[in-house]
PQR file with spaces between the fields and no chain letter, atoms N, CA, C, O and H, PARSE charges and radii, in Angstrom:
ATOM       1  N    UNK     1     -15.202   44.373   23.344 -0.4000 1.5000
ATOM       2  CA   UNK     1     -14.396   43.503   22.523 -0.0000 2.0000
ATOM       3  C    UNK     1     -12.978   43.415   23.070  0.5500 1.7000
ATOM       4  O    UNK     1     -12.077   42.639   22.752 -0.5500 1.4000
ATOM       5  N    UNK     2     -12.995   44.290   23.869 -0.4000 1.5000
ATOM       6  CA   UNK     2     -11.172   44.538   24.351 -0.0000 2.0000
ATOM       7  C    UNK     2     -10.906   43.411   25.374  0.5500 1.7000
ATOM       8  O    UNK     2      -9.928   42.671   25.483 -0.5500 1.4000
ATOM       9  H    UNK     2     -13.727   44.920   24.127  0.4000 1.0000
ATOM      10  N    UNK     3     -12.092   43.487   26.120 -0.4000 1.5000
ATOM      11  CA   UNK     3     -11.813   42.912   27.598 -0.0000 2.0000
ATOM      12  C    UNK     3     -12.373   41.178   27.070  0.5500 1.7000
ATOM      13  O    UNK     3     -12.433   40.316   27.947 -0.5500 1.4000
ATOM      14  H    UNK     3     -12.887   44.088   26.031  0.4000 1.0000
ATOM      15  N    UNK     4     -12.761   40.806   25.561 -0.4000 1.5000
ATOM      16  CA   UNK     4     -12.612   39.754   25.402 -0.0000 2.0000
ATOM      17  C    UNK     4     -11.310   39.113   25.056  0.5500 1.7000
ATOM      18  O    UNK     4     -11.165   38.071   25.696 -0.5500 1.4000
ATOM      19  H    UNK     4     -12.712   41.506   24.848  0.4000 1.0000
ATOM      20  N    UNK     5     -10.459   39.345   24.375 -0.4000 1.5000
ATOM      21  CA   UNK     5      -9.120   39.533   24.209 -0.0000 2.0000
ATOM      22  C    UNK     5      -8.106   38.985   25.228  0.5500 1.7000
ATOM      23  O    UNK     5      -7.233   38.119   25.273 -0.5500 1.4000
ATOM      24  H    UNK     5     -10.577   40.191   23.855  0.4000 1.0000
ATOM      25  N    UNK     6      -8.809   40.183   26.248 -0.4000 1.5000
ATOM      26  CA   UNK     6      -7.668   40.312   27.314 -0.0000 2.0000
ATOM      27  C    UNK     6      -7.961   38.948   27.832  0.5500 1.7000
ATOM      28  O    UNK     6      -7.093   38.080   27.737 -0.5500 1.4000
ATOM      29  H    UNK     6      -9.518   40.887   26.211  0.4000 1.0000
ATOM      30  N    UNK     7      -9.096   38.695   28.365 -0.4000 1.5000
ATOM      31  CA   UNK     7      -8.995   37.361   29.180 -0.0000 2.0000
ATOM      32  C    UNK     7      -8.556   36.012   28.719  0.5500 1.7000
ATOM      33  O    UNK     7      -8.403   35.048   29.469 -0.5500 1.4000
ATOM      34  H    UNK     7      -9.801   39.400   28.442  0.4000 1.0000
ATOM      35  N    UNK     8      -8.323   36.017   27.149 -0.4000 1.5000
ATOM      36  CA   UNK     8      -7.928   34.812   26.362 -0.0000 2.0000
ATOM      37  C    UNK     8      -6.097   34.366   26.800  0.5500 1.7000
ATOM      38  O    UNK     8      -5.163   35.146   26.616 -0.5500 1.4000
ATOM      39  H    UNK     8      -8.447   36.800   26.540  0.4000 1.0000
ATOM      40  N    UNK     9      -5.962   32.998   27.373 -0.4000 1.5000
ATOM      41  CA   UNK     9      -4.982   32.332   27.522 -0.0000 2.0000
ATOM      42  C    UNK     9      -4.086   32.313   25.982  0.5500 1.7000
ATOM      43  O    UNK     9      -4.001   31.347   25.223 -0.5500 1.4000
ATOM      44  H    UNK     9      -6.721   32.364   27.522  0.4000 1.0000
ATOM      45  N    UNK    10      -3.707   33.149   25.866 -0.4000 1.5000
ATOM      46  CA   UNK    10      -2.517   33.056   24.529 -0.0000 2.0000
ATOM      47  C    UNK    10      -1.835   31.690   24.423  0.5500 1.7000
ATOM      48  O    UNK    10      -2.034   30.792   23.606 -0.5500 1.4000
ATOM      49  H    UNK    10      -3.776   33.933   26.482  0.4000 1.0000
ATOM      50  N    UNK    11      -0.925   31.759   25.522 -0.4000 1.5000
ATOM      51  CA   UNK    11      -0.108   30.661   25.441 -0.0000 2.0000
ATOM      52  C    UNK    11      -0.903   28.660   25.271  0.5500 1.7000
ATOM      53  O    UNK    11      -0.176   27.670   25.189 -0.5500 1.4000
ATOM      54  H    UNK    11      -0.764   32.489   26.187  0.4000 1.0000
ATOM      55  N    UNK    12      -2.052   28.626   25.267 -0.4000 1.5000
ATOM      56  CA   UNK    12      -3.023   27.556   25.249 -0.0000 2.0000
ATOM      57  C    UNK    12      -3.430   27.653   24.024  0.5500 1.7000
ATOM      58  O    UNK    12      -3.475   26.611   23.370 -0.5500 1.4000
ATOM      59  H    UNK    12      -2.642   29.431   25.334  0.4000 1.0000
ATOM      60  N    UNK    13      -3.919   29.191   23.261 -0.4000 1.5000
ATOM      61  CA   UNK    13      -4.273   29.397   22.414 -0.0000 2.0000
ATOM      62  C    UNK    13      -3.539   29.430   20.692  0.5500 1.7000
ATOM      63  O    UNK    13      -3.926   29.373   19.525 -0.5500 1.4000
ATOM      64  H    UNK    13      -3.883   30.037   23.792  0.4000 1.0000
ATOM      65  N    UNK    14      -2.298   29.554   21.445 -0.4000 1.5000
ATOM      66  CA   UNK    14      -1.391   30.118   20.088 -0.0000 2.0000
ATOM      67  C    UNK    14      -0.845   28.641   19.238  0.5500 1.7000
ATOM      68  O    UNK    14      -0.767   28.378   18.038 -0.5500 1.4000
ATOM      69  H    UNK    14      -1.983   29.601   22.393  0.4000 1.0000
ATOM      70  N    UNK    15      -0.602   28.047   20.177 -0.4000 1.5000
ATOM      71  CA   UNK    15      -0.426   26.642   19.445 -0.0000 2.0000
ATOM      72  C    UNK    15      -1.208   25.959   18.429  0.5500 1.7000
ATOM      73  O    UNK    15      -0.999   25.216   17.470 -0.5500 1.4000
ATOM      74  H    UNK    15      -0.665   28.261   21.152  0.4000 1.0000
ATOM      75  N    UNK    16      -2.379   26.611   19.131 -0.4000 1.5000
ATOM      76  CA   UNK    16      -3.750   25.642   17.663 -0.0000 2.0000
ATOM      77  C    UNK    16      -3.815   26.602   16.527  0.5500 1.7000
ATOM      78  O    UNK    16      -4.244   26.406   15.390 -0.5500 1.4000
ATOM      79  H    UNK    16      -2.549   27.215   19.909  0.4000 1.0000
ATOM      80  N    UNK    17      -3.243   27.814   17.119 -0.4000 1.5000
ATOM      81  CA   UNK    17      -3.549   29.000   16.069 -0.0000 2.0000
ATOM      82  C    UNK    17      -2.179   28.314   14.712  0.5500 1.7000
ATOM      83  O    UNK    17      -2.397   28.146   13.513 -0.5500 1.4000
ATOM      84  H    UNK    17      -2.895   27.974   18.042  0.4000 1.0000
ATOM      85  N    UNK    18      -0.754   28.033   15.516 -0.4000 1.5000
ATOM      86  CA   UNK    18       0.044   27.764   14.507 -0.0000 2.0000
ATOM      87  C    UNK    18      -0.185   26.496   13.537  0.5500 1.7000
ATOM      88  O    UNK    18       0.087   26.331   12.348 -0.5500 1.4000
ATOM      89  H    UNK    18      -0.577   28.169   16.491  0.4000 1.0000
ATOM      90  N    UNK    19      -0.754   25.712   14.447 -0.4000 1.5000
ATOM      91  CA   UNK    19      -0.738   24.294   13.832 -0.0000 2.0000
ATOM      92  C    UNK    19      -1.815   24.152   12.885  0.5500 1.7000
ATOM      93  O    UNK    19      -1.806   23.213   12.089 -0.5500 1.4000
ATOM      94  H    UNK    19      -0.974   25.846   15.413  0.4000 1.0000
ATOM      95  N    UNK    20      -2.902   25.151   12.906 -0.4000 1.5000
ATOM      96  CA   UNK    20      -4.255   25.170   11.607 -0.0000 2.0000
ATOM      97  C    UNK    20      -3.764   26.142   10.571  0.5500 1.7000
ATOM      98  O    UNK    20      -4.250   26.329    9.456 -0.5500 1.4000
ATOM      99  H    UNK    20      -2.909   25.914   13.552  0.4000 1.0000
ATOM     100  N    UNK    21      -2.503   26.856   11.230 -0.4000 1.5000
ATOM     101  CA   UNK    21      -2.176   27.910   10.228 -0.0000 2.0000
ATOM     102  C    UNK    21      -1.392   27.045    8.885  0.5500 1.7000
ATOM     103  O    UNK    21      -1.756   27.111    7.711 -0.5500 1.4000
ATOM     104  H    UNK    21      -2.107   26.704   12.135  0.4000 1.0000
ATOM     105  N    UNK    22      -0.209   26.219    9.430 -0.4000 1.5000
ATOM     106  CA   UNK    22       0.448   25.560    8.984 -0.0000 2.0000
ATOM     107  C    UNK    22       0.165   24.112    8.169  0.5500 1.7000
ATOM     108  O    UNK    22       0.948   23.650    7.339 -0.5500 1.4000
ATOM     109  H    UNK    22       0.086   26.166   10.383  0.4000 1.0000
ATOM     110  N    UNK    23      -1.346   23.372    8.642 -0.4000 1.5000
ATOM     111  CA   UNK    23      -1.612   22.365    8.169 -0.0000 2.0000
ATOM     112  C    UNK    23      -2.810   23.478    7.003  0.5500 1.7000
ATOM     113  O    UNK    23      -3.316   22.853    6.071 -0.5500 1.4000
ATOM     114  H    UNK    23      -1.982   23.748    9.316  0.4000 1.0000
ATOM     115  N    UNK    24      -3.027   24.374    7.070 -0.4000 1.5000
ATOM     116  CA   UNK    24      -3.861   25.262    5.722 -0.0000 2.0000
ATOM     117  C    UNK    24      -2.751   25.783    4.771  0.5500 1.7000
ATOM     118  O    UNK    24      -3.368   26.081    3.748 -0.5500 1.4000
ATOM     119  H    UNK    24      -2.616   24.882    7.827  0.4000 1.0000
ATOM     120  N    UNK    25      -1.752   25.985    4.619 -0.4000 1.5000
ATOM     121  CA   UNK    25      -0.581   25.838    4.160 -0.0000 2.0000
ATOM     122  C    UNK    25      -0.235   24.877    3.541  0.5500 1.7000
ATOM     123  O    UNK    25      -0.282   25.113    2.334 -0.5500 1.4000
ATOM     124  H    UNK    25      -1.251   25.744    5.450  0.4000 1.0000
ATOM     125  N    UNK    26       0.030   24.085    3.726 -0.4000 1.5000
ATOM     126  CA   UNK    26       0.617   22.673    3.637 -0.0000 2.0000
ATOM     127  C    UNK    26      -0.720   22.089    2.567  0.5500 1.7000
ATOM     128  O    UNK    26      -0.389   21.626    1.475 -0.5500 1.4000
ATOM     129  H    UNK    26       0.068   23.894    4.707  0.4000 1.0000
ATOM     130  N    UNK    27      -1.961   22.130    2.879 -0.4000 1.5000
ATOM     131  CA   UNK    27      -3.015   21.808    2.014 -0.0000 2.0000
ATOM     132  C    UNK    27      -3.395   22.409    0.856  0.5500 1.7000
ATOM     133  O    UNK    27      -3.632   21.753   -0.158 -0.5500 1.4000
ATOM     134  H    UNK    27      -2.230   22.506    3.766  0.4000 1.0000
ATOM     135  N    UNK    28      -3.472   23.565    0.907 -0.4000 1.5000
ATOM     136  CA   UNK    28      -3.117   24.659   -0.198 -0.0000 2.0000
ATOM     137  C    UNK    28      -1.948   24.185   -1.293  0.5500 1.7000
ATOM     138  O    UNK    28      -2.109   23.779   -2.444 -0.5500 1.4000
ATOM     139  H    UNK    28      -3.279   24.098    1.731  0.4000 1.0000
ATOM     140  N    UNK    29      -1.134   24.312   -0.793 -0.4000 1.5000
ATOM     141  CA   UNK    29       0.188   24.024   -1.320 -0.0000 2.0000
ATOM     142  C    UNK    29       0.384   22.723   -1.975  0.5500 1.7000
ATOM     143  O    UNK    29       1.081   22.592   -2.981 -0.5500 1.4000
ATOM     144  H    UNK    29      -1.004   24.641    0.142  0.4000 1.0000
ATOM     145  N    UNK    30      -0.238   21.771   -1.396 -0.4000 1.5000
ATOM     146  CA   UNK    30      -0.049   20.303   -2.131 -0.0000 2.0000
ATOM     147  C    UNK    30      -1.480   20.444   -2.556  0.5500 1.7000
ATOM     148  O    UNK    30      -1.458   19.532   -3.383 -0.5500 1.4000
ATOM     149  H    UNK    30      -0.805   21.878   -0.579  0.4000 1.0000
ATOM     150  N    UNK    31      -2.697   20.895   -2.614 -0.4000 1.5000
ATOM     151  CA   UNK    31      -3.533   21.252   -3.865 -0.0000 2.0000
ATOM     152  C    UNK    31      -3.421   21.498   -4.881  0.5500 1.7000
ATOM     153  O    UNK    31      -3.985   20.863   -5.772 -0.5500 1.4000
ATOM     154  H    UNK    31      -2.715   21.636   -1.943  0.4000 1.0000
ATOM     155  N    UNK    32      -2.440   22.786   -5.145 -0.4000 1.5000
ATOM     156  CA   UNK    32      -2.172   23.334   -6.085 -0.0000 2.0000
ATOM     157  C    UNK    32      -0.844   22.730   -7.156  0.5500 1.7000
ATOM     158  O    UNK    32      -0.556   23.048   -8.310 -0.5500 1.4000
ATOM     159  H    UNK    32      -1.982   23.302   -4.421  0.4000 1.0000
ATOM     160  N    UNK    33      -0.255   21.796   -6.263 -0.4000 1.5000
ATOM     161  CA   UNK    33       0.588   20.977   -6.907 -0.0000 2.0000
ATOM     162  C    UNK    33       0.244   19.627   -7.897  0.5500 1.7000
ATOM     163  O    UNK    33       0.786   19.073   -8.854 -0.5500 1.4000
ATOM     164  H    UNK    33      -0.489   21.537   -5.325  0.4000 1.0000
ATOM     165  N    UNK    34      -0.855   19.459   -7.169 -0.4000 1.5000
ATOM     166  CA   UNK    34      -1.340   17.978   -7.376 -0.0000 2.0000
ATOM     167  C    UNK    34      -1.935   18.614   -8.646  0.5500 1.7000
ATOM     168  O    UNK    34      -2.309   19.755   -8.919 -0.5500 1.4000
ATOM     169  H    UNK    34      -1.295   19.909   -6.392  0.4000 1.0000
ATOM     170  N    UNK    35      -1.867   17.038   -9.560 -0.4000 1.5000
ATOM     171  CA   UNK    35      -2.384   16.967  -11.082 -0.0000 2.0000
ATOM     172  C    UNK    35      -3.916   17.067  -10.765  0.5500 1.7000
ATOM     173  O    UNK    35      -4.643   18.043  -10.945 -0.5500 1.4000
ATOM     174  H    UNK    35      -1.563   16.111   -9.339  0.4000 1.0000
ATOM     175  N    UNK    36      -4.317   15.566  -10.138 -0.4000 1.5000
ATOM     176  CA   UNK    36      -5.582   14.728   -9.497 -0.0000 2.0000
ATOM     177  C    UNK    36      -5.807   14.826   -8.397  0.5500 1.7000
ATOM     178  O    UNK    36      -5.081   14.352   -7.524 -0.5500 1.4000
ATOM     179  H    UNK    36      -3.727   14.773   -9.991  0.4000 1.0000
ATOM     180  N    UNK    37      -6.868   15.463   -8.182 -0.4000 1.5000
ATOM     181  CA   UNK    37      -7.613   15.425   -6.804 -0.0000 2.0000
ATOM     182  C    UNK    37      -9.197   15.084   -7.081  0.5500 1.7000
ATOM     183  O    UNK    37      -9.977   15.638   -7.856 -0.5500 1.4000
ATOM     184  H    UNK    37      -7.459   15.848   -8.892  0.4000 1.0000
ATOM     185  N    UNK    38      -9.454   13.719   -5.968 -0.4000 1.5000
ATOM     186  CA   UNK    38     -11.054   13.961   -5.798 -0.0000 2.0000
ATOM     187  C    UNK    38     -11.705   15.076   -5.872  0.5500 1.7000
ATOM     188  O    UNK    38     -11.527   16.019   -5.101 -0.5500 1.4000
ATOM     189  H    UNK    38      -8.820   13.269   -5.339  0.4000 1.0000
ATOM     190  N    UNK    39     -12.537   15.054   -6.834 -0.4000 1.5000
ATOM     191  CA   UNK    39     -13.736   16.228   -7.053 -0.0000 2.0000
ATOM     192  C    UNK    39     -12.378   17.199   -7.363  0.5500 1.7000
ATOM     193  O    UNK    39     -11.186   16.896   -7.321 -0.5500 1.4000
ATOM     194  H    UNK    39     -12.682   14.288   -7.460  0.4000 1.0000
ATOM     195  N    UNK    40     -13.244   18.890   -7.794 -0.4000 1.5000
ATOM     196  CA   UNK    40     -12.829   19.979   -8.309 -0.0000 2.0000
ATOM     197  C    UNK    40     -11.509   20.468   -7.321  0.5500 1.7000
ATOM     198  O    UNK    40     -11.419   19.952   -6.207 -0.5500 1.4000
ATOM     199  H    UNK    40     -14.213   19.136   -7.828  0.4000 1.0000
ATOM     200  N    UNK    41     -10.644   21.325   -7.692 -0.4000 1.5000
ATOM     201  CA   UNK    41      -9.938   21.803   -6.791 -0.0000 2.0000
ATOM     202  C    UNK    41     -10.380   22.945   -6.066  0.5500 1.7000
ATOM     203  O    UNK    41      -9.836   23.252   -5.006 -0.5500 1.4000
ATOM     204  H    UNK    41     -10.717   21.745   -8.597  0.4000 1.0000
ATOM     205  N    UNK    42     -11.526   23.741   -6.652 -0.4000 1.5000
ATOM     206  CA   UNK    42     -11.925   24.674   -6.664 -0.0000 2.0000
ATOM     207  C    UNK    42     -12.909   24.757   -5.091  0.5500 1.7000
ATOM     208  O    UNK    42     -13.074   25.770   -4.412 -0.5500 1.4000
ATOM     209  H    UNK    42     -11.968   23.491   -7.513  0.4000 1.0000
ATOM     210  N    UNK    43     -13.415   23.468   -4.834 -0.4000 1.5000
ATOM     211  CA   UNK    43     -14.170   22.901   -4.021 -0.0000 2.0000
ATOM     212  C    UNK    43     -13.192   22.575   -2.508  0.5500 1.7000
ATOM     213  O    UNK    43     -13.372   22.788   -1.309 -0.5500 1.4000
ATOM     214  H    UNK    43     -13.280   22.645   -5.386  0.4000 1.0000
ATOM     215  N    UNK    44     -12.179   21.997   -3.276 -0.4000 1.5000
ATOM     216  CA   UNK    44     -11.337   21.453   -2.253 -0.0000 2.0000
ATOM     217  C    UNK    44     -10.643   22.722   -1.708  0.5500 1.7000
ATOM     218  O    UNK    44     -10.191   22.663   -0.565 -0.5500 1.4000
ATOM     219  H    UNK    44     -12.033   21.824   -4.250  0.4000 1.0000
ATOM     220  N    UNK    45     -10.530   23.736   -2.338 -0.4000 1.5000
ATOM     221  CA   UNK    45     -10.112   25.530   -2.022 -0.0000 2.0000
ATOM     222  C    UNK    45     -11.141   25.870   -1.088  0.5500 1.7000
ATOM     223  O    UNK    45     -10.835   25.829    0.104 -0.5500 1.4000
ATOM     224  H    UNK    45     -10.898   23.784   -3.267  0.4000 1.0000
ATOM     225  N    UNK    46     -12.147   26.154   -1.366 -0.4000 1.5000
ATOM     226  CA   UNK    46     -12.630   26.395   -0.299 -0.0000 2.0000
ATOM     227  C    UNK    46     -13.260   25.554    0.686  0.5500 1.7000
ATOM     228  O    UNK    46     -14.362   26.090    0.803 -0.5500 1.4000
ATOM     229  H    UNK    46     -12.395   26.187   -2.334  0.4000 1.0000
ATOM     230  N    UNK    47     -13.242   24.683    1.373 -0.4000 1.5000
ATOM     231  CA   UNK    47     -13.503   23.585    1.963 -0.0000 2.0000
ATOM     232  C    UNK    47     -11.837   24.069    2.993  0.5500 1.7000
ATOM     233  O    UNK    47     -11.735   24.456    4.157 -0.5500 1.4000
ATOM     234  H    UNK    47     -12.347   24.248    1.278  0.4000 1.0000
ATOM     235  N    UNK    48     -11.223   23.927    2.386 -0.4000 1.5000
ATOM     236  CA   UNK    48      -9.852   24.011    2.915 -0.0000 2.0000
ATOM     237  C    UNK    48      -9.779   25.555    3.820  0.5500 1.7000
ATOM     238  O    UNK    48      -9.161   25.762    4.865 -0.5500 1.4000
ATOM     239  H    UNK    48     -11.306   23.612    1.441  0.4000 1.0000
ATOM     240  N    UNK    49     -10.427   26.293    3.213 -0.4000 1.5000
ATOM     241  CA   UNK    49     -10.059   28.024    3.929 -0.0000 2.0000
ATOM     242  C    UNK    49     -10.873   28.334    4.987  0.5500 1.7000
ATOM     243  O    UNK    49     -10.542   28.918    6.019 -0.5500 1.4000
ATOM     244  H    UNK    49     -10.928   26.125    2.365  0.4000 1.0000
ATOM     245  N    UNK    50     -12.371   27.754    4.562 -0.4000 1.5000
ATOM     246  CA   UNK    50     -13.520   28.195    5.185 -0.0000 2.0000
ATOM     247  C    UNK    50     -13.586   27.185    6.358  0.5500 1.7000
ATOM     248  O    UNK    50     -13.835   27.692    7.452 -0.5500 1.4000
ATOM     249  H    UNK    50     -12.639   27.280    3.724  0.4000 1.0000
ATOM     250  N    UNK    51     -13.380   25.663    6.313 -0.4000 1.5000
ATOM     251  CA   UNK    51     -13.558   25.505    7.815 -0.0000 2.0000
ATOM     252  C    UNK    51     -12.049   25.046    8.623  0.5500 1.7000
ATOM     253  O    UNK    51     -12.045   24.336    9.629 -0.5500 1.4000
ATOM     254  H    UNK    51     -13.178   25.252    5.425  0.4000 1.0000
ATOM     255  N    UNK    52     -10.935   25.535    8.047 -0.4000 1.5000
ATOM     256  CA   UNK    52      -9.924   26.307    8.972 -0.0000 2.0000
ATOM     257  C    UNK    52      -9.233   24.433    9.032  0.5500 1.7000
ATOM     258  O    UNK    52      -8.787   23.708    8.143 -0.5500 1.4000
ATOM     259  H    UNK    52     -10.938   26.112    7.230  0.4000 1.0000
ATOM     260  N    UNK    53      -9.430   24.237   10.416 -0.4000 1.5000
ATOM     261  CA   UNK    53      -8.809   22.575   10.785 -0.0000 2.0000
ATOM     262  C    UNK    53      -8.919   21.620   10.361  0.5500 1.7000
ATOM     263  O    UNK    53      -8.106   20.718   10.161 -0.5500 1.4000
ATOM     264  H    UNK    53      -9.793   24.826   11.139  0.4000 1.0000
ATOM     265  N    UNK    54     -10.628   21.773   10.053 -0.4000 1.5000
ATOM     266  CA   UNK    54     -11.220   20.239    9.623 -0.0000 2.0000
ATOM     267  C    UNK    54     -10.741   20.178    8.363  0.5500 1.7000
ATOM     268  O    UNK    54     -10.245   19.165    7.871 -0.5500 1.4000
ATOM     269  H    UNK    54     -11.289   22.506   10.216  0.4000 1.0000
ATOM     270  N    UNK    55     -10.892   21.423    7.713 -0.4000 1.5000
ATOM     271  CA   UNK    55     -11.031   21.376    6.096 -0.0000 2.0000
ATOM     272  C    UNK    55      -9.707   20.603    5.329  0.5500 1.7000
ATOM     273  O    UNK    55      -9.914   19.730    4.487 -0.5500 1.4000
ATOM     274  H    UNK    55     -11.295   22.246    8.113  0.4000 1.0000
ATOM     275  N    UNK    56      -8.144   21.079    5.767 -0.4000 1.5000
ATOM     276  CA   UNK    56      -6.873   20.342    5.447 -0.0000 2.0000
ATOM     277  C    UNK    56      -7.058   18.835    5.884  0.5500 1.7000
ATOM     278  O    UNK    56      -6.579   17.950    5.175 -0.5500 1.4000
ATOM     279  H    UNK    56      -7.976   21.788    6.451  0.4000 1.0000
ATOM     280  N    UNK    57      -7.689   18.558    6.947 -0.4000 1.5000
ATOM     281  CA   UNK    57      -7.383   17.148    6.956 -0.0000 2.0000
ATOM     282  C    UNK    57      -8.676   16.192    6.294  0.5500 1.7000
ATOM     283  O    UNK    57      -8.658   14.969    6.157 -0.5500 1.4000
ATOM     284  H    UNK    57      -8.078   19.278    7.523  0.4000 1.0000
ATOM     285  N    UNK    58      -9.354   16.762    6.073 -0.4000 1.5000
ATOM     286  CA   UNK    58     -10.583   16.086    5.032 -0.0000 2.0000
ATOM     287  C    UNK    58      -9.756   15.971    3.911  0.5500 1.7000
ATOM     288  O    UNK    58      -9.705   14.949    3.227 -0.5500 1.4000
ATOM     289  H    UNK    58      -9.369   17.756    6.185  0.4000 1.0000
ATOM     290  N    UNK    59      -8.821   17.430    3.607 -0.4000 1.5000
ATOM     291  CA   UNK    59      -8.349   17.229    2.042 -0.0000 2.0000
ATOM     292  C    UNK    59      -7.117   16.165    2.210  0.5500 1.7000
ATOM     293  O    UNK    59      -6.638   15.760    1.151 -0.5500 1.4000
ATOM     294  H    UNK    59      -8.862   18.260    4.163  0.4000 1.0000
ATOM     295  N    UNK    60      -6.715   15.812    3.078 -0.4000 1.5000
ATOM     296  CA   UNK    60      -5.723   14.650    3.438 -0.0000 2.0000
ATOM     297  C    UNK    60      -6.204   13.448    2.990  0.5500 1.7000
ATOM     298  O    UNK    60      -5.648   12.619    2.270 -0.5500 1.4000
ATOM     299  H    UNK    60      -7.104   16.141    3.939  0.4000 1.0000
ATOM     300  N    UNK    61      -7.728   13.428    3.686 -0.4000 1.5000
ATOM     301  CA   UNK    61      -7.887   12.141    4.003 -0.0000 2.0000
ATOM     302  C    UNK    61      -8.691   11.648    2.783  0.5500 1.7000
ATOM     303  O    UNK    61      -8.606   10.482    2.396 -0.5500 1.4000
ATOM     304  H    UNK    61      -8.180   14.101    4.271  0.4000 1.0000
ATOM     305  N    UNK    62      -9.784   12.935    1.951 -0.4000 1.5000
ATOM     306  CA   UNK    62     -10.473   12.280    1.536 -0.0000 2.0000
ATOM     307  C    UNK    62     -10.073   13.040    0.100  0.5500 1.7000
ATOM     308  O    UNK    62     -10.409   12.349   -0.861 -0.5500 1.4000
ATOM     309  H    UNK    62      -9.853   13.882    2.265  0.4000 1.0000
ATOM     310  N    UNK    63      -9.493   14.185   -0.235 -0.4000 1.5000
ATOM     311  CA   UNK    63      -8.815   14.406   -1.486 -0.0000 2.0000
ATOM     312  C    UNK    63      -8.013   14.060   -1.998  0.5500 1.7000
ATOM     313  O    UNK    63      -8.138   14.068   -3.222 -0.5500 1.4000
ATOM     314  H    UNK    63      -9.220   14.747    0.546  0.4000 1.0000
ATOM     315  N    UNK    64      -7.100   13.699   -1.598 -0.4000 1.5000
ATOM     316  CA   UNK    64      -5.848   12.940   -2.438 -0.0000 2.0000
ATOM     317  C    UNK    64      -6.132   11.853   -3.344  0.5500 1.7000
ATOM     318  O    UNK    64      -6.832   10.851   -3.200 -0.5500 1.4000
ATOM     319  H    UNK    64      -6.999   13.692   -0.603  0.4000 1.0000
ATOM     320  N    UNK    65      -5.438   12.268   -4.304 -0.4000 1.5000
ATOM     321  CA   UNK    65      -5.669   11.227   -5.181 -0.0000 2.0000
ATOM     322  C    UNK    65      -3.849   10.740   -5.451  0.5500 1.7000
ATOM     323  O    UNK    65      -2.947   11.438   -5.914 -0.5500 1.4000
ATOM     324  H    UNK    65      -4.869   13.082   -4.421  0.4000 1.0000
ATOM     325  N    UNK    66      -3.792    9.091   -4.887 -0.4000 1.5000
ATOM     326  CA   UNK    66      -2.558    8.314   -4.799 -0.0000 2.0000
ATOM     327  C    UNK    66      -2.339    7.434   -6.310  0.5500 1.7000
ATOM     328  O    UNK    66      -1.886    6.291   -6.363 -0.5500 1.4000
ATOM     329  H    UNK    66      -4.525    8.524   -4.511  0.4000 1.0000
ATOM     330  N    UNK    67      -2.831    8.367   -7.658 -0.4000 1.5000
ATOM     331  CA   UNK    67      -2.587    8.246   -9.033 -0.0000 2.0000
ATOM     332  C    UNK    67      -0.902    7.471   -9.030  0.5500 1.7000
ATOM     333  O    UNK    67      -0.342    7.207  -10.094 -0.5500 1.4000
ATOM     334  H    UNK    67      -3.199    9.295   -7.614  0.4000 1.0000
């Protein structure tokens, strides 16, 4: 497990690491704000955690509710 690690390009890597960190953030955060959202929030919670990238911008694209 070590010597998988080691061979990983950080600097290639760390960028996608910040930018899924930050757009799961950002989705979370305006979830929990929002009155109305398509379907449950509860749904849109995990959808959002569990598949990491895709999940915030599904809740972009296809949760928002523009009430």
């Amino acid at each position: 497990m070590k010597e998988l690690f080691e061979n990983i390009d950080w600097a290639i890597v760390a960028p996608f690491l910040i930018i899924q960190a930050i757009l799961m953030v950002i989705a979370l955060i305006d979830l929990i704000k929002a009155d109305n959202v398509n379907g449950r929030k509860g749904m849109w919670v995990f959808i959002v955690v569990v598949l990491h990238t895709i999940g915030p911008i599904a809740y972009f694209i296809f949760g928002r509710r523009n009430d």
